[in-house]
N, C-alpha and C positions, 0 to 999 in steps of 0.2 A: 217524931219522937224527940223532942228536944234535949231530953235527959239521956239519950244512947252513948252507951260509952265509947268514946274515940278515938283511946289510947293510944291503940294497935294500926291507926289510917298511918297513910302517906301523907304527903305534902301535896298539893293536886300540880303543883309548878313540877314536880319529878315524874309526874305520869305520862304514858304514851298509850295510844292505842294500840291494842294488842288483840288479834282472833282468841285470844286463851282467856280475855277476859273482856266482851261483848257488852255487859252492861257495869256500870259503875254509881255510887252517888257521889255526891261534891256538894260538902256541908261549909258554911261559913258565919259568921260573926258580924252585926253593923250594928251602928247607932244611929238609928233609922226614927228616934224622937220628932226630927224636927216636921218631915215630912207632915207630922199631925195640924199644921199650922195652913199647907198647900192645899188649895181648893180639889183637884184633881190628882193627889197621890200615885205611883206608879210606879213599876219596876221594869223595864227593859231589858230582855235576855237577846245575846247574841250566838249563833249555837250550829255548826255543820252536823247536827245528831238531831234522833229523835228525845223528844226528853216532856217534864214534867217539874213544874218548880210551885214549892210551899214557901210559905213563910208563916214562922210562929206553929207549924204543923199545919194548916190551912190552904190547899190546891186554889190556887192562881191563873193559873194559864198552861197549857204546853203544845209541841210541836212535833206533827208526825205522832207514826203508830209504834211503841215500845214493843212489841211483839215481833214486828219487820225490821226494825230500825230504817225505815222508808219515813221521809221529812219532807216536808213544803223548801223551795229553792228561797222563799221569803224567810230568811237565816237572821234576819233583827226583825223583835215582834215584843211589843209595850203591850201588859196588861195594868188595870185598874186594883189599886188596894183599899178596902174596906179598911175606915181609920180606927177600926175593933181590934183589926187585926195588929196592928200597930202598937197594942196595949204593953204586949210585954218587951222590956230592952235591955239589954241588946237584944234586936231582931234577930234571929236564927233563919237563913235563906238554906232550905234542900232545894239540890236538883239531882233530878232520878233520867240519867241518859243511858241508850243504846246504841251503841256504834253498829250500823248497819251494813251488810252490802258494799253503800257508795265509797265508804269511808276506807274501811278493810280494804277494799281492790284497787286502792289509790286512784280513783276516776273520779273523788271530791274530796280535794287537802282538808285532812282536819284542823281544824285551828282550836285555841284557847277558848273555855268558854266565857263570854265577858256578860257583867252584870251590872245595869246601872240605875240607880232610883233617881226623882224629883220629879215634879211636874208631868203627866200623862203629857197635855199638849206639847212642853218643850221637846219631852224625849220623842214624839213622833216629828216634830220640825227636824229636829238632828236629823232621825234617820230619813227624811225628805231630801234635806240636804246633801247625806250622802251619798244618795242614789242617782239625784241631780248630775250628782260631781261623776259618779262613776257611769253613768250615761254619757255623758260626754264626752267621756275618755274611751266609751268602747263604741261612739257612733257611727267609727269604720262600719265597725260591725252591721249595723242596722244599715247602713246605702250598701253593704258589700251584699248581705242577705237578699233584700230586695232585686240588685243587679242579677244576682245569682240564678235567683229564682224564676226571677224573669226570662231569663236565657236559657234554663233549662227549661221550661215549659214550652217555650218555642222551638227549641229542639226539639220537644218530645214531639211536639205537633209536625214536624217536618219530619221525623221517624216512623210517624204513623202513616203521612201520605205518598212514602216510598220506602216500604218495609225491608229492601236491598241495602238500605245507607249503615249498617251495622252502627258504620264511627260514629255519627249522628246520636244515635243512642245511646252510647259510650260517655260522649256530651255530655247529654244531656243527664244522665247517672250521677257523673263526675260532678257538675252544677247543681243539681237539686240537696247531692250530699256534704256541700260544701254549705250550701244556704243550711242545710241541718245543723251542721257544726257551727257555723256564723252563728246563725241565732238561738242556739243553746249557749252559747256566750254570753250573748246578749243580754238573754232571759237569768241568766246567773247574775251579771252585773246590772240590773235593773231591778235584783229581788222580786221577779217576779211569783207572783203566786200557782205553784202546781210544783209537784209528785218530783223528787228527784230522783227516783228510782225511773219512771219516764223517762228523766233527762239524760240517765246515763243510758237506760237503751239506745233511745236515739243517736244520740253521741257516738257509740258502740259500733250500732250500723251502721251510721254515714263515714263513718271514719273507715271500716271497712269498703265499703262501697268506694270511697273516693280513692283510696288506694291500688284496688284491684286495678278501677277503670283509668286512674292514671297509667297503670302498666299497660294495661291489654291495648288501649289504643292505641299506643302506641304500635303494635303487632297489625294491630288491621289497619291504618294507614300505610303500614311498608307491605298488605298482602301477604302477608305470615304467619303461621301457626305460634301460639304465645310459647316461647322458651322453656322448658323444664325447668330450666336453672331458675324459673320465677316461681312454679308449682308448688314448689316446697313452703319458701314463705311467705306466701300467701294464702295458701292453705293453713297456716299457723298462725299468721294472721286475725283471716277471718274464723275458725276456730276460738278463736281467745276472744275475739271481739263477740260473740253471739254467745259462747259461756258467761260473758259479762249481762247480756239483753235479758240472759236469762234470769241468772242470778240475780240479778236488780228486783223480782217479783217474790223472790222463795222468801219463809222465814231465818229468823239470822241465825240459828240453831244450824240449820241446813247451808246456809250461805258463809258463814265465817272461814270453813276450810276454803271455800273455795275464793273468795276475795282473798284471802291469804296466799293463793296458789298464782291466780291470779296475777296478785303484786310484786310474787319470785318472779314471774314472767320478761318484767317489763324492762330488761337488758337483754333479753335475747328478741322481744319485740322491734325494739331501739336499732338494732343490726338490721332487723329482718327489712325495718322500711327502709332501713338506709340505701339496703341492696337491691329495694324493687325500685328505687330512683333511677339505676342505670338501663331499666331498663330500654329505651329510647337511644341510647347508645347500640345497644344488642338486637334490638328489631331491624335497624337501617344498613345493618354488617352485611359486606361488604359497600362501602362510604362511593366506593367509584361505580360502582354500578344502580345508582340510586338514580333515576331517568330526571332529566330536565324539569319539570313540572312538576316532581316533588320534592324538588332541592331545598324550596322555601319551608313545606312543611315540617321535613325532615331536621332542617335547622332548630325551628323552632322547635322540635320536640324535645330535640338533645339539650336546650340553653336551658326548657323549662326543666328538665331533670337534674342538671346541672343545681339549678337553683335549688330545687327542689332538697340536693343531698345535701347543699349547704344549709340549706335551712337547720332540717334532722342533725346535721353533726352540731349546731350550736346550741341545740337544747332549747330552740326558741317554740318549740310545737308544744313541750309541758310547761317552762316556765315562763311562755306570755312575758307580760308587761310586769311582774308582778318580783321578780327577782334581779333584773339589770334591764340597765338601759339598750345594751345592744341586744338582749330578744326583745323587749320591744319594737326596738328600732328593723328586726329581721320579720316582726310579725305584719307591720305596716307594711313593710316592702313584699310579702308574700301576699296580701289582699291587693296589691298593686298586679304584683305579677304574673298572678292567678288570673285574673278577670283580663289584663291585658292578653294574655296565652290564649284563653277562652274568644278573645272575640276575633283575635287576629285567625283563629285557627278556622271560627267562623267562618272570616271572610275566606280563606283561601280554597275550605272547604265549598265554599258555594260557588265559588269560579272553578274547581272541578265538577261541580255537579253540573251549571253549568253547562261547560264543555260536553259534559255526558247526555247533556237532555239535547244537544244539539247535534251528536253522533246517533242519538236514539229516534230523532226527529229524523235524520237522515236516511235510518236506517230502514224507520219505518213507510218511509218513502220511496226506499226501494223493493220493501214489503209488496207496497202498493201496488208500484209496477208491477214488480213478477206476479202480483193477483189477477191486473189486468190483463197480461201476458196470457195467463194460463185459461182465464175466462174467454180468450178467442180459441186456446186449444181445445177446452172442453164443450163443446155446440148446446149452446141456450136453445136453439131451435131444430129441432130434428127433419131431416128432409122428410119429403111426404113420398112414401113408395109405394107402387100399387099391388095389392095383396097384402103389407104387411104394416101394421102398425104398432111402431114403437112407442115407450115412452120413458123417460128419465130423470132420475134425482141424484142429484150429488154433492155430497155435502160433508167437504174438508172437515178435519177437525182442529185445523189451524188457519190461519192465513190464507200459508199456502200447501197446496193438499201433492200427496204422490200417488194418488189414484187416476185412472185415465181412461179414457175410452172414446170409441170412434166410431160413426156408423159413414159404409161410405158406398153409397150403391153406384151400379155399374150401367151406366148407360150403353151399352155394345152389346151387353147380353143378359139385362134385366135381372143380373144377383145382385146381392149387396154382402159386403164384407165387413163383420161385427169384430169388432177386437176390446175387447176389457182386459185392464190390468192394475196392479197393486205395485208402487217402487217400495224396496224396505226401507224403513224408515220414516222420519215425518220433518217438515218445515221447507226450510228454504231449497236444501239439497236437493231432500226429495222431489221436490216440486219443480226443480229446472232439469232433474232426471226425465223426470216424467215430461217436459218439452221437448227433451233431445228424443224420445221415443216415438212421439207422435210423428214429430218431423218424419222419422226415419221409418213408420208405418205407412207415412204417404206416398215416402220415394219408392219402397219396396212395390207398391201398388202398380208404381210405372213396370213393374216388370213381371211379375207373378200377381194373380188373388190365388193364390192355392195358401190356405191357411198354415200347412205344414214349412213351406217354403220361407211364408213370411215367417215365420215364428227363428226358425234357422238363420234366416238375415240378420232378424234384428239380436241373438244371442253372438253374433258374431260382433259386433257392434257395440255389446254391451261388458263384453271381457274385460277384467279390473275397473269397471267403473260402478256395479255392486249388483243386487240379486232383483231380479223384478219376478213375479210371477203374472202367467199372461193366458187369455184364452182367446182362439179366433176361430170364426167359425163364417164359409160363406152360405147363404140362403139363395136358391136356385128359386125362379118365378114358379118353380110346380112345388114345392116346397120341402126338395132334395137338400139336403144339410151337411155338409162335409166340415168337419172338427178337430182343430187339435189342441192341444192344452202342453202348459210348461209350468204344473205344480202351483196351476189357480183353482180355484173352489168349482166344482162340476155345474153346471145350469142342472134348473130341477125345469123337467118337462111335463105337461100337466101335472103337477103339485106333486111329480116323482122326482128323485135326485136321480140325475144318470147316472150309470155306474161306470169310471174311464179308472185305467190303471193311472199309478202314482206316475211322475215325473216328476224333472229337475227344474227349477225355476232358471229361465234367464240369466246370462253371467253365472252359470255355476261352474259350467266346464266350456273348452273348444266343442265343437262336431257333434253336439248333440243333436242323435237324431229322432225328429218328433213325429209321432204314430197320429195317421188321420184316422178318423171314426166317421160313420155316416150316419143317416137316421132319415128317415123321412116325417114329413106333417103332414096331419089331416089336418082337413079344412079347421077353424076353429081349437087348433092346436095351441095352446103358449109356450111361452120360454123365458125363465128366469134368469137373468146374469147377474151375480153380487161379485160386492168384494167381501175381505175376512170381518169388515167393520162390521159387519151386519150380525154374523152368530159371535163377535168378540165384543161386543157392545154389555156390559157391566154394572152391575145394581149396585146402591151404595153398601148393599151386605155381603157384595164381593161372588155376586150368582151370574155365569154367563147365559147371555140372550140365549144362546146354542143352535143347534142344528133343528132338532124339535119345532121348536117356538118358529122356526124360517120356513121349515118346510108347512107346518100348518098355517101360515099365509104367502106360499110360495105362488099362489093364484089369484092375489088382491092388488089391487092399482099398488104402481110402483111410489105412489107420495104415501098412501099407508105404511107397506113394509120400514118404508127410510124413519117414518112417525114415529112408529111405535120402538126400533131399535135409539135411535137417538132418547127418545122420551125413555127409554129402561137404564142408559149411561153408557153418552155416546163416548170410544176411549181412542178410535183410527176413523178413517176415513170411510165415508158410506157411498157410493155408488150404487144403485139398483136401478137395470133395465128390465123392461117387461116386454113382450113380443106378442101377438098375433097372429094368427097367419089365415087367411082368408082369399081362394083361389083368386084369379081373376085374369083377362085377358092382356098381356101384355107386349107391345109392341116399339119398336126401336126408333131411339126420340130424331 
């Protein structure tokens, strides 16, 4: 509308961006004659908005969606003029912009808009030129991103092949979100082409991310729960930073309040990080009780937070290079800083890991042994007795297991003495419990087989050193069976569960005294011995094997029973003997 009356504008040099008024036009005046002369005509707009520009009332070009006020980062863009257009002069230049989102929440400075004709070719040489120039000036940028991201993703990869290393991940957070921020720099200062509603999510997040994980690491290298005193703002923080991830997508109808709320924010943000810089100072408290071998790390966390707050107090993290020399000069030195932090924390980190994988090696070398150990307590091979055939499975469900059992016949008068037990518990402990018992089932043998006797010994023996449940029972050549039990699972007798009254398990009290039971077998008689692994064994829907399921195969070879409990979700230890008994003559060796 070249004839709209104007009276009542402003000056456009008096205006600012304001939420209360999101879109605006900016009409001007040229004597744009000569252009008619230049083979390729042109006008060049330079613009942090979305917008639309005429000339003579004729659409030219424009950038970004007027509806969003969401813009391409490529902020100088030459279009071509038809020399028709050119007919009337003075030219009259509209442009029809939206302040968006990025502008409104202060996360992309708005600038003047600048407008310049001549030459299509020259005017894109120019802006070649100065994208050239401002590549160059932010190339940190580009080897820091790359460095960054480099190391993060090898973190990440050393995170994932030992899921325990927390700080590792922390890292590697902290790096991937710095290369976010690095190269949204970048990508600003190289005019690249894409979304700057993108750029400021991105930006949004990494900045949150890189903050958190600068705190919290700190807390998990000192073994720390993260401070309350940091919960606050950082949760205020990240808060304001993912209101912005979002905002950056809505339309600007919807989004103006809140860029505007937004950019009230951004002094009490300015505190908020200043404060989570200490915290590296607050993780390592008390300074004298911080152990040897993390004297180095500890240091280094406190100098980089140190730096850190200096950075934030000098205002060199908003105004870059772009307002004084010394935040430039603080921004270099923080891409220095940064990356040194990161690799030195590397190194020291991997000389504890390390150390860890060389205490883990060690440990699991004593794993070993005590498996070996245990594998001569547990008998691979069962003696062969006449009349009665045994058989066994046992199958820890760690390393090393706290189930136990012994078969040990008696050559002076053809019984043999069965003992099964269960230590509470599971791993290492368990497992040298359960050596010290056996031992102590054999010395007992030197003096009594009476099952009740033994069971009294070895409860005497086991006082403060924790609960075992135990059954023993001796088998007589005629296949007379004298039994007593200490609050272990009954034997099922032909595919019945016997019926014994409840007892205390081992180590539960002094003088417990333990009730023998008797029974006799027929020929062709079995005998089941489990431990609890067997009916406590666990489906992934959280359904026990149970008593049921044990007693209807309480009459199947003993490698079936152990099969089918393991295969249903093995959660403790499985033991299961099986017994025969078949008369026979026997006579003293």
């Amino acid at each position: 509308m070249p004839g709209a009356d104007e009276a009542g504008w402003n000056p456009y040099s008096t205006w600012t961006a304001s939420p209360d008024q999101t879109r605006i036009w900016i009409r001007c005046r040229a004597d744009l004659d000569w252009l008619r002369n230049i083979v390729q005509p042109g006008v060049q707009v330079t613009s942090s908005a979305a917008y639309q520009i005429y000339v003579n009332g004729r659409a030219v070009g424009g950038n970004g969606n007027l509806g969003s006020g969401n813009f391409s980062a490529n902020t100088i863009r030459s279009y071509s003029l038809e020399k028709s257009t050119l007919a009337s002069q003075p030219a009259l230049l509209a442009v029809r912009i939206t302040w968006g989102f990025p502008v409104l929440s202060g996360f992309v400075q708005a600038s003047p808009v600048g407008i310049s004709a001549g030459d299509r070719t020259v005017l894109d040489a120019l802006r070649d030129r100065l994208v050239l120039a401002r590549v160059r000036a932010n190339l940190n940028d580009l080897i820091c991103f790359g460095i960054l991201g480099t190391v993060g993703f090898v973190l990440l990869g050393l995170f994932l092949t030992d899921r325990s290393r927390f700080d590792l991940l922390l890292l590697s957070v902290h790096s991937l979100s710095l290369a976010a921020i690095y190269g949204s720099r970048f990508s600003n200062a190289a005019l690249a082409d894409y979304s700057t509603s993108i750029n400021v999510a991105i930006y949004a997040v990494a900045t949150s991310l890189a903050i958190l994980s600068r705190a919290w690491i700190a807390f998990v290298l000192a073994e720390r729960r993260m401070s309350l005193l940091f919960w606050g703002p950082l949760s205020f923080l990240i808060l304001r930073d993912f209101a912005a991830a979002i905002g950056a997508f809505v339309p600007v109808n919807w989004s103006s309040g809140l860029g505007a709320a937004i950019s009230s924010t951004s002094g009490a943000s300015y505190y908020a990080t200043i404060l989570c810089t200490v915290a590296p100072f607050v993780a390592f408290w008390p300074y004298n009780r911080i152990r040897r071998s993390m004297i180095p790390i500890a240091a280094l966390c406190m100098a980089w937070g140190a730096f850190m707050a200096v950075f934030f107090v000098s205002g060199a993290a908003t105004l870059g290079g772009r307002l004084s020399h010394w935040a430039s000069l603080m921004v270099s030195a923080e891409l220095f800083v940064t990356l040194s932090v990161i690799v030195t924390l590397m190194g020291l980190l991997f000389r504890e890991q390390r150390r860890a994988v060389l205490e883990r090696a060690e440990l699991a070398g004593e794993m070993a042994s005590a498996r070996e150990i245990q594998q001569y307590l547990i008998p691979e091979k069962l003696p062969q007795i006449a009349g009665l055939a045994v058989k066994s499975v046992y199958l820890p469900s760690r390393d090393v297991g706290g189930d136990f059992f012994q078969v040990l016949p008696n050559a002076h008068d053809g019984s043999t003495l069965i003992v099964v037990g269960d230590v509470a518990g599971k791993g290492l402990k368990a497992g040298m419990l359960s050596a010290l018992i056996v031992g102590a089932i054999r010395t007992a043998l030197q003096f009594t087989d009476e099952p009740a006797e033994i069971l009294a010994l070895l409860n005497g023996r086991l006082q403060g050193r924790g609960l075992v449940t135990c059954l023993a029972l001796r088998i007589d050549p005629n296949g007379g069976v004298r039994l007593a039990n200490a609050g272990h699972l009954p034997p099922y007798v032909n595919g019945k569960e016997m019926a014994l009254e409840g007892s205390l398990p081992l180590g539960a009290a002094q003088g417990i005294a333990f009730d023998t039971v008797g029974l006799q077998l027929a020929p062709g008689s079995s005998l089941l011995l489990i431990s609890d692994g067997i009916v406590e064994a666990r489906s992934a829907s959280g359904e026990l094997f149970g008593f049921e399921r044990t007693a209807s195969l309480s009459t199947r070879p003993a490698e079936e029973i152990a099969a089918r409990a393991r295969d249903f979700g093995q959660e403790d230890d499985i033991t299961v003997l099986t017994l025969t008994f078949s008369p026979s003559e026997w006579a003293p060796a």
